[in-house]
C-alpha positions as CSV (number, residue, x, y, z in Angstrom):
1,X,92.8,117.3,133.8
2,X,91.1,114.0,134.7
3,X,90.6,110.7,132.5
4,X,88.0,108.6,133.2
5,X,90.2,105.7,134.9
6,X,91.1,108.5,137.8
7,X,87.7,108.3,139.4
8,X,87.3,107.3,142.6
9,X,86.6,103.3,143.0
10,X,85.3,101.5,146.4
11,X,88.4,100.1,147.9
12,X,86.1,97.4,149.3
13,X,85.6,96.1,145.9
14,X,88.6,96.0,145.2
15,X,89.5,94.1,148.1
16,X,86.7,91.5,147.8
17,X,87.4,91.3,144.2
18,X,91.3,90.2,144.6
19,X,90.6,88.4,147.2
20,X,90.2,85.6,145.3
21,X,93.1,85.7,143.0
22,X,96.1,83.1,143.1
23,X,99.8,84.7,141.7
24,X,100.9,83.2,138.4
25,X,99.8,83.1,134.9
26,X,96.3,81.3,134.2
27,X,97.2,80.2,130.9
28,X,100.0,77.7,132.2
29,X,97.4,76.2,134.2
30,X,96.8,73.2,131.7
31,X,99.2,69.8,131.2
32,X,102.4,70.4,130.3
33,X,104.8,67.7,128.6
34,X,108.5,67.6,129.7
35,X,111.6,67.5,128.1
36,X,114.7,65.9,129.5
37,X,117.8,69.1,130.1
38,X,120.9,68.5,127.6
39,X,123.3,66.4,129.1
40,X,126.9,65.6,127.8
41,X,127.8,67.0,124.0
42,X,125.6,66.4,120.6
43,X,126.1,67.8,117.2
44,X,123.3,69.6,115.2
45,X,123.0,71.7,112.0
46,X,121.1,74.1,113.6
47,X,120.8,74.8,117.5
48,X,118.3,77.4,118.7
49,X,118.5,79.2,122.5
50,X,115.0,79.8,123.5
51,X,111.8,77.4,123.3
52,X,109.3,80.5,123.3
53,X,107.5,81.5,120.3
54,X,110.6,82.7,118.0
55,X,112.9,79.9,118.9
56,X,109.9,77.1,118.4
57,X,108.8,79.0,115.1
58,X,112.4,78.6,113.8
59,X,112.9,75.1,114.7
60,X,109.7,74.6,113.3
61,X,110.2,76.3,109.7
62,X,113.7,75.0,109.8
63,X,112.5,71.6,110.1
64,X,110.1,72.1,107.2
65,X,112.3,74.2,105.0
66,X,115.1,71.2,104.8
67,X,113.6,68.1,106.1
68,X,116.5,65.4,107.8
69,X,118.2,68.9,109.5
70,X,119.3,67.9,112.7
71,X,118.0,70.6,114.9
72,X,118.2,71.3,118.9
73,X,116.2,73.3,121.1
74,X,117.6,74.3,124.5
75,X,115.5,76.3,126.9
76,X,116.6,77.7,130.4
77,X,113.6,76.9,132.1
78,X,110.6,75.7,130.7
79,X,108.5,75.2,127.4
80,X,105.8,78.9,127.1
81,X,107.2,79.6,131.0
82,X,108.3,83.2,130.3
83,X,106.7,85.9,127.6
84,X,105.0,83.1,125.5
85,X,102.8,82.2,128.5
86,X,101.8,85.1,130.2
87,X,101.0,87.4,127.3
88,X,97.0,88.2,126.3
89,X,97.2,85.8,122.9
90,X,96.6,88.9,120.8
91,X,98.1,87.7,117.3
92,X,98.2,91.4,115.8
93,X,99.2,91.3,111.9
94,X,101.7,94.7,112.3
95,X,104.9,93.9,112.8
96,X,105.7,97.4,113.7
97,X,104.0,98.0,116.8
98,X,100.8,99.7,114.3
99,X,101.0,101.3,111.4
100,X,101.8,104.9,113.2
101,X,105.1,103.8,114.6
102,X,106.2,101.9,111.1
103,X,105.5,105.1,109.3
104,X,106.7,107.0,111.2
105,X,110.9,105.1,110.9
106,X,110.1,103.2,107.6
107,X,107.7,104.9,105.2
108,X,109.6,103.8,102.0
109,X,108.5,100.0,103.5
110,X,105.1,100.8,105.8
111,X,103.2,99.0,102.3
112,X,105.7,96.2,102.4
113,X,105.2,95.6,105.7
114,X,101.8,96.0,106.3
115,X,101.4,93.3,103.4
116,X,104.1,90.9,105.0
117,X,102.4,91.5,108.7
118,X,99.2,90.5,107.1
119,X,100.7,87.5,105.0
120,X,102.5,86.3,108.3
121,X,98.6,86.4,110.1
122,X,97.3,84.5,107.6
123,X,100.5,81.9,107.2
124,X,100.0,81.3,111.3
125,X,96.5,80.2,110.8
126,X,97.1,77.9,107.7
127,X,100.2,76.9,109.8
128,X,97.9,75.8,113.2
129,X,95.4,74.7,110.9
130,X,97.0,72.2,108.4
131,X,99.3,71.0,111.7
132,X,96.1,70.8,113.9
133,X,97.7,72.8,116.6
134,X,94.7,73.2,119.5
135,X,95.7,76.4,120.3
136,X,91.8,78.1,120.9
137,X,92.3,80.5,118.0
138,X,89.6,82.4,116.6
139,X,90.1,85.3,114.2
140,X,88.0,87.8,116.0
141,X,89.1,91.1,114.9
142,X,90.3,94.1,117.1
143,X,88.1,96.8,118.3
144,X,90.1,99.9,119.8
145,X,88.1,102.1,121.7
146,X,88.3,105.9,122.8
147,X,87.6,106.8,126.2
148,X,88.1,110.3,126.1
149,X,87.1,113.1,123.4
150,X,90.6,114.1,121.8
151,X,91.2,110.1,121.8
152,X,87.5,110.3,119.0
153,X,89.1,111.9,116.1
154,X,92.4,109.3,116.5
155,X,90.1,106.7,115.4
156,X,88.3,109.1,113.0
157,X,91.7,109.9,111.0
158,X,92.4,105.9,111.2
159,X,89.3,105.0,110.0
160,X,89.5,106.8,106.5
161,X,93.4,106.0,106.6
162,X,91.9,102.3,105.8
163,X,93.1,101.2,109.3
164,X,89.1,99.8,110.2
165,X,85.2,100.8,110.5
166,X,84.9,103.4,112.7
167,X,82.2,103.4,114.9
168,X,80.3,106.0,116.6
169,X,79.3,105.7,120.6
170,X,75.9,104.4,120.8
171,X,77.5,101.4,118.0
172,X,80.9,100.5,119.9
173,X,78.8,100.5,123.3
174,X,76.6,97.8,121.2
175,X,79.3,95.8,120.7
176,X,80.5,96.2,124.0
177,X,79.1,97.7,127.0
178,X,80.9,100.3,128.1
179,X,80.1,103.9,129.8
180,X,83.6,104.6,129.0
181,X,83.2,104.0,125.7
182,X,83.3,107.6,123.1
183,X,83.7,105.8,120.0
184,X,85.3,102.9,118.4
185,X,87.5,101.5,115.4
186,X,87.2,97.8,114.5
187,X,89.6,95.7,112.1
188,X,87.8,92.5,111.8
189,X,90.8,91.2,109.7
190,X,94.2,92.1,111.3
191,X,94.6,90.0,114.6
192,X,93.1,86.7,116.4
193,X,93.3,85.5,119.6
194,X,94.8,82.5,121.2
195,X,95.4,80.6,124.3
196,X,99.5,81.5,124.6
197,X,100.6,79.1,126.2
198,X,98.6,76.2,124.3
199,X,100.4,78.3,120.8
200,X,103.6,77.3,122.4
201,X,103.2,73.9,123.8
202,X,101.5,73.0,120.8
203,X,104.9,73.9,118.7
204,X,107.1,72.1,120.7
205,X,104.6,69.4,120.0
206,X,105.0,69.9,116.5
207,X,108.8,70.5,116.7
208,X,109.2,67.2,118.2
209,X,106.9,65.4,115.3
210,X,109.4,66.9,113.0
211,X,112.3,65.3,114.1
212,X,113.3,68.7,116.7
213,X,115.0,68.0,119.5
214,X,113.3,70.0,122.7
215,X,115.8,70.2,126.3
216,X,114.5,72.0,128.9
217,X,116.4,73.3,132.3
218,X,119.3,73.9,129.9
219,X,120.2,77.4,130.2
220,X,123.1,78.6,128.2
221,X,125.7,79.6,129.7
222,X,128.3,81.0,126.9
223,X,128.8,80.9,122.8
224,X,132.0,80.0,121.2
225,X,132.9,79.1,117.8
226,X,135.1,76.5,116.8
227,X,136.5,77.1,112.8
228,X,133.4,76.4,111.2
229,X,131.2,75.8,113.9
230,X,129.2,77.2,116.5
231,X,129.3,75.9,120.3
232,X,126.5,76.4,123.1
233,X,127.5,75.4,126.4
234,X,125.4,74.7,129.2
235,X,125.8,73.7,132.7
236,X,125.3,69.9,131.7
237,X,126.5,69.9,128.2
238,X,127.3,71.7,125.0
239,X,125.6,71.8,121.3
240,X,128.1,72.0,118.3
241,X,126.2,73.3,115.3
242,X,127.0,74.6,111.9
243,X,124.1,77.2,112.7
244,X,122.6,78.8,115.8
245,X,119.8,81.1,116.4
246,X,119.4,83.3,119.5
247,X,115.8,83.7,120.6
248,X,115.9,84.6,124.2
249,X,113.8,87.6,124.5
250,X,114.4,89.9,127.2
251,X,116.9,87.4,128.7
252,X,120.8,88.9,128.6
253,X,122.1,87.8,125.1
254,X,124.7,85.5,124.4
255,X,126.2,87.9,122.2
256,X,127.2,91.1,124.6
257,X,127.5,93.7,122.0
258,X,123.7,93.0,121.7
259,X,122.6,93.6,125.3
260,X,122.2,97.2,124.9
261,X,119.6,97.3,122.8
262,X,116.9,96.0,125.0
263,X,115.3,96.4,128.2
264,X,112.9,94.5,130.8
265,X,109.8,96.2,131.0
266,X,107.2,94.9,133.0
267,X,103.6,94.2,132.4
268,X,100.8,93.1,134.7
269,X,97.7,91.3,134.1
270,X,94.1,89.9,135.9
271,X,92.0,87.4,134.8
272,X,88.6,87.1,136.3
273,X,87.0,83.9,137.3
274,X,84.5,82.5,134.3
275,X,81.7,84.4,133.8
276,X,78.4,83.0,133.7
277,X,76.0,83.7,130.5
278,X,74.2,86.2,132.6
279,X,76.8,88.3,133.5
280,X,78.5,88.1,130.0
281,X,74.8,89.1,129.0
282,X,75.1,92.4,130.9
283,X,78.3,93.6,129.0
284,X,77.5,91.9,125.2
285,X,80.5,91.0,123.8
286,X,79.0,88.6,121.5
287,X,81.6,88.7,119.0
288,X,84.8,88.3,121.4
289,X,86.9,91.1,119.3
290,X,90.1,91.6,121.2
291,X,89.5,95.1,122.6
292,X,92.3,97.5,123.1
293,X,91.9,101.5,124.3
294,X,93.8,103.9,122.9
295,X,96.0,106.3,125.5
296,X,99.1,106.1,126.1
297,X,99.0,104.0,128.8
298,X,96.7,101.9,127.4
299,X,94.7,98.4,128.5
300,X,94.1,95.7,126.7
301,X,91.1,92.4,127.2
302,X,89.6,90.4,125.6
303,X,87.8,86.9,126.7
304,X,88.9,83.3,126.8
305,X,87.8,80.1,125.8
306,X,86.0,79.5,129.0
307,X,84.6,83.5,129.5
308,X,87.0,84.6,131.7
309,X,88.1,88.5,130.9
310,X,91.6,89.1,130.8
311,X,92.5,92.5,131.4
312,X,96.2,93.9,131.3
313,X,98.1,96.7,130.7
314,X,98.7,100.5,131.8
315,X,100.8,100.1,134.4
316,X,104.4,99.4,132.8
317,X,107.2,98.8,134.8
318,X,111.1,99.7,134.4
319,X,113.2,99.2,137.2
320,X,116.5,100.1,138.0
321,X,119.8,98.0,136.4
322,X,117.5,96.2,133.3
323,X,117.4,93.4,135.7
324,X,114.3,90.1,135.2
325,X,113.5,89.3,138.8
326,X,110.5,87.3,139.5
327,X,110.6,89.5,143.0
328,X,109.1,92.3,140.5
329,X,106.2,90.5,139.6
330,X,104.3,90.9,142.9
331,X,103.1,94.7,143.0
332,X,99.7,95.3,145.0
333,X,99.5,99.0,143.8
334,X,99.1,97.7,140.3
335,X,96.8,95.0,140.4
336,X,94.7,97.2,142.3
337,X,95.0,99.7,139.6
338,X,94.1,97.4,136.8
339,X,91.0,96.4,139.3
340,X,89.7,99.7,139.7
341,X,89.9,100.1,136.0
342,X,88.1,97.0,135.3
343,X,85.3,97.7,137.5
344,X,85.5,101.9,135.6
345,X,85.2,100.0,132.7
346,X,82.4,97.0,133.7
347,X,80.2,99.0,136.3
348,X,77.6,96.1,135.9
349,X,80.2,93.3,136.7
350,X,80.9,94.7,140.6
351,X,79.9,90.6,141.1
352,X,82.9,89.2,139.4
353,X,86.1,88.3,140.8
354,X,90.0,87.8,139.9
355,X,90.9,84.2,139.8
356,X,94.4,84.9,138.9
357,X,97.2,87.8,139.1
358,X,100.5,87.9,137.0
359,X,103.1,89.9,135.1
360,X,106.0,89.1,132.9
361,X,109.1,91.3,131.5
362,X,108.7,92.9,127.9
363,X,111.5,93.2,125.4
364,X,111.5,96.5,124.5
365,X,113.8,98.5,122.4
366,X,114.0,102.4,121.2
367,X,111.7,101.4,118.6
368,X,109.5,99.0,120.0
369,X,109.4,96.6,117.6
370,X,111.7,93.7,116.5
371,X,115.3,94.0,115.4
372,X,118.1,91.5,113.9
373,X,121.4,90.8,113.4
374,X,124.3,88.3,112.2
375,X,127.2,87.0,113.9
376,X,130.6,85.0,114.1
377,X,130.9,85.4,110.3
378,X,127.2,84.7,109.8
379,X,126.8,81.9,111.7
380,X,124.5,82.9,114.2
381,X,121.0,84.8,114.4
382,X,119.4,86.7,116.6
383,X,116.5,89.0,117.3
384,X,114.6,90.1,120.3
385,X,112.7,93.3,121.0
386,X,109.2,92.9,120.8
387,X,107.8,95.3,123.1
388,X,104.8,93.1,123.7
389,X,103.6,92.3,120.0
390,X,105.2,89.4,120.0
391,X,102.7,86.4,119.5
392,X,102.5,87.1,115.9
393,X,105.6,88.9,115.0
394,X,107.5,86.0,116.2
395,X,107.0,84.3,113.3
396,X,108.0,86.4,111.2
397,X,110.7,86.9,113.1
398,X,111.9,82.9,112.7
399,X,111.4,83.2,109.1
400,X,113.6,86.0,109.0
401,X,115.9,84.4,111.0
402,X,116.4,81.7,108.6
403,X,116.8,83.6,105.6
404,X,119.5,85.6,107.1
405,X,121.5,82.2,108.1
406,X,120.9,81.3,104.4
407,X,122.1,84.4,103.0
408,X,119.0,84.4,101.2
409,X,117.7,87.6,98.9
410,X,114.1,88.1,100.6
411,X,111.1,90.8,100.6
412,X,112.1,90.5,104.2
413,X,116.0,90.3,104.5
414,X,115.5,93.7,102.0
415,X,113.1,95.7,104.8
416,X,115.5,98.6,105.9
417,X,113.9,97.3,109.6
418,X,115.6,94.0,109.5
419,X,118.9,95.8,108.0
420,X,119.4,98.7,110.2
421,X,119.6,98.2,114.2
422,X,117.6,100.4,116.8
423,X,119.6,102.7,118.6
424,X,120.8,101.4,122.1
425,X,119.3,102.3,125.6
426,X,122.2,104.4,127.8
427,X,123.7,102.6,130.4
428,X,122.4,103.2,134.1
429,X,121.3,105.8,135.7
430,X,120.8,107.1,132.3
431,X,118.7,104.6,131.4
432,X,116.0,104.8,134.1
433,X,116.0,108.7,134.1
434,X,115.0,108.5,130.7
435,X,112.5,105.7,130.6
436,X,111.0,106.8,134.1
437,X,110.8,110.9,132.7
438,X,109.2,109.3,129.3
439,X,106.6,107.3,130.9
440,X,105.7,110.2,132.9
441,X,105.5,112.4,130.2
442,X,103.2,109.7,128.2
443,X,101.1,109.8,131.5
444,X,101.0,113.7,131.4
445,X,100.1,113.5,127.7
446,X,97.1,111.3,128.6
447,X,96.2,114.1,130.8
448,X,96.7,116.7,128.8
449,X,94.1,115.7,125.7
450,X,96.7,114.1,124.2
451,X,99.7,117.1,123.8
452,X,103.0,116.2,123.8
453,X,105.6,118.0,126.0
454,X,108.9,118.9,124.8
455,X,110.6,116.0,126.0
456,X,108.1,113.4,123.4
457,X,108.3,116.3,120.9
458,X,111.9,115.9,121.0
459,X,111.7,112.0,121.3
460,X,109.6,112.1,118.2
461,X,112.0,114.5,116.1
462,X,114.9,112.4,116.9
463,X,112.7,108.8,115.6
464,X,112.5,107.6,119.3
465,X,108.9,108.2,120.2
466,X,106.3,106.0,121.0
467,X,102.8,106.4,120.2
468,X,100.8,103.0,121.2
């Protein structure tokens, strides 16, 4: 069985449309301040590995929670460089990778959490609005859209689950133009967009007015602690805090016991060059709702400030030994996928063209979405594991972060998700067996009007499934 996206696309489009396209992530195309790397030993109260959205959240908060904390930043490479600049911006309010997936392992806490994902939505915009971060936000909504018949009464059963307005075809393809388009389901409440890397830089801007110190080209290189104390070395110096958090993503943790639980998946993205008022004209979009499909191997776009259409997703990456090489993020087959998609999707904009090409590793865990932990006596924080909802859960994350260092009695410290760890992905070749034969079985399932074969149906009975 056939999905729309398998039809046959002019490889001569493709061609001219790519032809265009520079490698590298358009969002850190803009001015970008530098910090100096760490060099010889300081003292902090706090230090926190990682200047992407969780570590610059938690300095952030930190700073705010207990003003005159001394607080350091190191960051390998640079400010927004890895996940925080290259994502979409979607700023989605769940923190469980949708509501499906947090029912599904927490049902006793789905209520909490869906109230604490839409608190954290709404603290981010008082947060970028009362520190006037220029960040491009705009709280546009999110419209998920069915492209094939089984994927109709998805949306159906969501809608009068409370989960949007659904929309029938001839009203989604009014919002956007579509022939893909069967039906639709639009939130106008639960996620925003941004400009990524702009959220970040805009932090560290923030950070820095708040007394944070900010070193980039500081990787660290080991953990120790010292009696009371926690020590971060680096190739050109060392922090000594009372505290530290560990925000570095996909990157191999400081703490090895942890490295288990994650893995580098990767994700590719185009961005076309602006689009004029005419060709925007031909497609609508007048309300700029983030736009999402739901398969499996799903896309998502949406537009940005300056009407360009970033379009990402479906293809996602795993490749042997958990490795983050930047050798990985040039692959022809899949930017030539996502183009023939795009042009499946936008048959009225064979005119435009790519400006840029990218793709950046996900953190993603066996139950994509974010987990925590303490250690060296509950001195030291961490939490990674994302799987690509990241822009807003990081916040959250911090926050939680910081009530764990404080020992603090929390609506989120008492979510059975922030207590209990996932379980860990097998070492290789088990590993890549397993996530290769899953996302080939989540293919199959798009192909198959949705059924599941026994391999998800066993993934799902044991509470490691994913459903996007």
């Amino acid at each position: 069985m056939q999905t729309v996206f398998d039809a046959p696309v002019d490889a001569t489009l493709i061609d001219a449309a790519l032809a265009p396209s520079i490698p590298g992530s358009m969002w850190l195309d803009v001015t970008r301040p530098r910090f100096a790397p760490l060099t010889g030993a300081v003292t902090a109260d706090l230090v926190v590995v990682g200047a992407g959205y969780t570590g610059l959240w938690t300095a952030l908060h930190a700073a705010e929670r207990q003003p005159g904390r001394r607080i350091v930043v190191i960051e390998s490479d640079r400010v927004a460089w890895a996940a925080s600049g290259r994502n979409g911006g979607f700023v989605d309010a769940s923190l469980t990778h949708g509501r499906e997936n947090g029912k599904a392992r927490w049902p006793n806490d789905i209520d909490v959490l869906e109230r604490l994902g839409m608190e954290n939505l709404d603290g981010m915009q008082a947060d970028i609005e009362r520190l006037r971060l220029d960040v491009d936000w705009q709280r546009t909504g999110m419209l998920t859209v069915a492209t094939e018949p089984h994927q109709v009464e998805w949306l159906r059963s969501a809608a009068l689950e409370g989960q949007g307005r659904f929309l029938e075809e001839t009203a989604v393809r009014a919002e956007v133009a579509s022939p893909t388009y069967r039906a639709g389901l639009f939130d106008a409440e639960s996620c925003a967009i941004v400009h990524p890397a702009k959220l970040a830089l805009e932090l560290a801007r923030a950070c820095t007015e708040a007394g944070v110190q900010i070193h980039e080209h500081s990787a660290a290189t080991s953990l120790e602690t010292r009696g009371s104390t926690v020590c971060v070395h680096t190739e050109g110096g060392r922090v000594t805090a009372r505290q530290a958090v560990l925000a570095t993503n996909v990157f191999p943790s400081l703490l090895r016991r942890n490295r288990l639980h994650t893995v580098p998946v990767y994700d590719y993205v185009l961005a076309t060059e602006p689009l004029s008022e005419e060709q925007l004209s031909r497609i609508g979009w007048r309300n700029r709702q983030g736009v999402g499909d739901c398969a499996n191997q799903f896309h998502y776009y949406r537009l940005s400030a300056d009407n360009r259409i970033v379009w990402g997703g479906y293809d996602a990456i795993y490749h042997f030994g958990r490795k983050v090489k930047a050798a990985y993020e040039d692959r022809p087959q899949t930017y030539r996928r996502l183009a023939a998609h795009f042009f499946l999707t936008f048959p009225q904009l064979t005119d435009v063209r790519f400006g840029y090409r990218w793709a950046g590793a996900i953190d993603t865990n066996t139950r994509f979405c974010a987990h925590w932990g303490l250690a060296r006596g509950g001195r030291v924080a961490h939490v990674n594991g994302f799987t690509g909802l990241g822009v807003g859960a990081a916040r959250f994350a911090a926050d939680v972060c910081l009530d764990l260092l404080d020992g603090a009695d929390t609506a989120r410290t008492r979510l059975e998700m922030v207590r209990k760890k996932p379980l860990p992905f097998p070492p290789e070749p088990l590993a890549s067996a397993g996530i290769n034969a899953t996302r080939w079985s989540l293919d199959r399932a798009d192909h198959s009007a949705g059924r599941r074969n026994v391999l998800l149906r066993t993934l799902d009975a044991l509470g490691l499934g994913f459903d996007s």
